[in-house]
C-alpha positions, 0 to 999 in steps of 0.5 A, spaced: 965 268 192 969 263 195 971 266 201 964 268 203 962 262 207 968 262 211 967 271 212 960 269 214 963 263 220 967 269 222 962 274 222 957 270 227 964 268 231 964 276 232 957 278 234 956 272 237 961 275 242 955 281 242 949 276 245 951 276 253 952 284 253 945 284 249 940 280 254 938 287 256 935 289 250 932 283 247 930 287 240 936 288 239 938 282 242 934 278 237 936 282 231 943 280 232 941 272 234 938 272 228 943 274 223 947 269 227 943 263 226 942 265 219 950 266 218 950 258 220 946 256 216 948 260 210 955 258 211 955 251 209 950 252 204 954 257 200 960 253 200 957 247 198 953 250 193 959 255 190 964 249 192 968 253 196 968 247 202 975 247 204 979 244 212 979 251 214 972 252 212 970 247 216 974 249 221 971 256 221 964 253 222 966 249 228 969 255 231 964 258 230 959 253 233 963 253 239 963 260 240 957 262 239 954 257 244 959 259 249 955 266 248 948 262 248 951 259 254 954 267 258 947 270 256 944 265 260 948 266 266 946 273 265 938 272 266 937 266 270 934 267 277 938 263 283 933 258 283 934 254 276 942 256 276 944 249 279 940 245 273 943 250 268 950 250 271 950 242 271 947 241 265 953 246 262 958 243 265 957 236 264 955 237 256 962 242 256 966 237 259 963 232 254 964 236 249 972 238 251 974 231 252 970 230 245 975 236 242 981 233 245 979 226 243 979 229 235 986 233 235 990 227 239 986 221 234 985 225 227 990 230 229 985 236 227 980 241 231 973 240 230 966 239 232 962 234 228 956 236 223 951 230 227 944 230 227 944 231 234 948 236 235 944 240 229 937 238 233 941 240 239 943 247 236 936 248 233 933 246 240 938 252 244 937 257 238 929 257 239 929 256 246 934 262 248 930 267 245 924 265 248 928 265 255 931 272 255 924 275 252 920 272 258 927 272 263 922 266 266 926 260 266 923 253 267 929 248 271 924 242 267 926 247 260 933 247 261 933 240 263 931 237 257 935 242 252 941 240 257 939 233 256 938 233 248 945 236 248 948 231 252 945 225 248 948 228 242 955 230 245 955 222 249 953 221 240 959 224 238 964 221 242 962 215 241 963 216 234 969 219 235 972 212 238 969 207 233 972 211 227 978 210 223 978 217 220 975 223 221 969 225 217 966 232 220 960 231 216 958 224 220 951 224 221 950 219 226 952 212 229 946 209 225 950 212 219 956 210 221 953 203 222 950 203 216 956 205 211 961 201 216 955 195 214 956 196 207 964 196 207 964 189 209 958 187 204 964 189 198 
């Protein structure tokens, strides 16, 4: 039973491969967008609840976070028309560069590969998660949409960063720069 949360991070790395080749059949697309999403949300709870939380654990999960946006993203260069792939194209790059520089910045400082569990960057997976099935089921794509998930996701990206910068040591499960405040506040009280 320990093993499983990491098998479950494994699994969605592997479907998520899947999900740009599935845009075609958006049934099937669907089914397997769903079990990805709920092999995220399954393989945290499961560690926590059977305390199996390990590094690699939490390596697994942020690699799979990874992937599976990278295939959230290949779908959506698969559906979209000429006229919105500009905003999609910059939103992705500016977030990506944002979040590579993050990646980076997490190896050299804390000297480990990680992606942090904000609240942010959960808002911004649960944004992408709802919008992408709505996006490859109705192949009509609004620039404002992409957009304002472009924006929700940088914002938590520049967040991340900066948690990055100002913390001593890494904590994957941060959850936000009011946290860190917050518990840096009641550091210097004792």
């Amino acid at each position: 039973m320990k093993r499983l949360p990491n098998l479950l991070s494994c699994l969605r790395m592997l479907l998520a491969v899947a999900l740009p080749y599935l845009a075609v059949r958006p049934v099937l697309f669907f089914m397997i967008y769903l079990v990805c999403g709920i092999t995220d949300a399954a393989d945290g709870y499961l560690a926590r609840r059977f305390r199996a939380e390990t590094a690699l654990g939490s390596r697994l999960d942020s690699a799979g976070d990874f992937v599976f946006s990278m295939a959230c993203l290949a779908t959506l260069l698969t559906i979209i028309n000429a006229e919105n792939n500009r905003a999609l194209v910059s939103c992705a790059l500016i977030v990506t560069a944002v979040r590579v520089v993050n990646i980076t910045i997490t190896k050299a400082k804390f000297k480990c590969w990680g992606i942090m569990h904000t609240i942010g960057n959960k808002l911004t997976g649960l944004v992408l998660f709802v919008m992408l099935p709505v996006w490859v089921c109705t192949k009509d794509i609004a620039c404002w949409s992409i957009i304002a998930v472009g924006m929700v996701a940088f914002i938590s990206a520049v967040e991340e960063a900066i948690l990055l910068f100002k913390s001593k040591t890494y904590d994957a499960d941060t959850r936000s720069i009011v946290a860190l405040r917050s518990s840096s506040a009641f550091l210097s009280i004792r």
